[in-house]
C-alpha positions in Angstrom: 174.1 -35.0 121.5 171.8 -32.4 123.2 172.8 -28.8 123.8 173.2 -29.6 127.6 175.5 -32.6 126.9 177.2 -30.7 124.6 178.1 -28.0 127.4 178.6 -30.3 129.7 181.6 -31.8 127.9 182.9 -28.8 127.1 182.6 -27.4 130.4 184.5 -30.1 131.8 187.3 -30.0 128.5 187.6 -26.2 130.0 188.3 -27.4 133.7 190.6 -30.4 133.3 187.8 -32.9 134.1 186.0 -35.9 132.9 182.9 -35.6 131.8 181.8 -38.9 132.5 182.1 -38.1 135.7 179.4 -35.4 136.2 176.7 -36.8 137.2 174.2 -34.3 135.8 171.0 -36.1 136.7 171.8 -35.9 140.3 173.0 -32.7 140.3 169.4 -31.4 138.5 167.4 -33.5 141.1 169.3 -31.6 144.0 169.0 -28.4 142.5 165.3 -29.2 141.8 164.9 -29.7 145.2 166.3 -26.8 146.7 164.7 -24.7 144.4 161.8 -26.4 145.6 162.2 -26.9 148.9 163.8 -22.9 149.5 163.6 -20.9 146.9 164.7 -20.5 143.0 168.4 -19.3 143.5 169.2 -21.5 146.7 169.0 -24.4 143.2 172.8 -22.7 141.9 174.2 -22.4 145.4 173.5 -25.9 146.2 175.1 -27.3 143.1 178.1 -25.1 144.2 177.9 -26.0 147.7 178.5 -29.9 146.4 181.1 -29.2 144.1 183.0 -27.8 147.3 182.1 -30.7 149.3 182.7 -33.5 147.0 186.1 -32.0 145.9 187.2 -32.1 149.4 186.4 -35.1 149.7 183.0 -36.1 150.9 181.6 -38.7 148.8 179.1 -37.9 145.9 176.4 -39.8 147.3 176.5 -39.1 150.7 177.1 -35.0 150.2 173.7 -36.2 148.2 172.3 -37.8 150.3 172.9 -35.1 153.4 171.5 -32.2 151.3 168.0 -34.1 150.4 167.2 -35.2 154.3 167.8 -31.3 154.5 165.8 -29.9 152.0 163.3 -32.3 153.6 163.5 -31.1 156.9 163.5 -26.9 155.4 160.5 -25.7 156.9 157.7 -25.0 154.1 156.2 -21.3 153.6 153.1 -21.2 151.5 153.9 -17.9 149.7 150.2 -18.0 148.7 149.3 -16.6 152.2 
């Protein structure tokens, strides 16, 4: 077990929920994205932002699926310029 696995469990112990339930490679590609697609810390918020939605009931995949047509549609800034 890797040291991300291992806190993922034990997050979840802490919190009353099932770790097989996290699914942590979705949650990374999201975050990936908005870090991407807006900017470093907008990558914590979003996973947040999720948690939120999803335990008020919006589905997993289509909270998912919502925030990457978003972070599709964020307008680009070349901070090169």
């Amino acid at each position: 077990m890797n040291m991300l696995s291992e806190w993922t469990a034990a997050v979840c112990a802490e919190l009353g929920l099932d770790a097989g339930d996290c699914e942590r490679a979705v949650v990374l590609k999201v975050a990936r994205e908005s870090a991407t697609a807006v900017a470093r810390p907008a990558a914590p918020i979003t996973a947040f932002l999720l948690g939120v939605a999803v335990g008020r009931g919006v589905p997993s995949g289509e909270a998912v699926a919502r925030v990457h047509r978003l972070a599709d549609h964020w307008p680009r800034i070349d901070w090169r310029d």
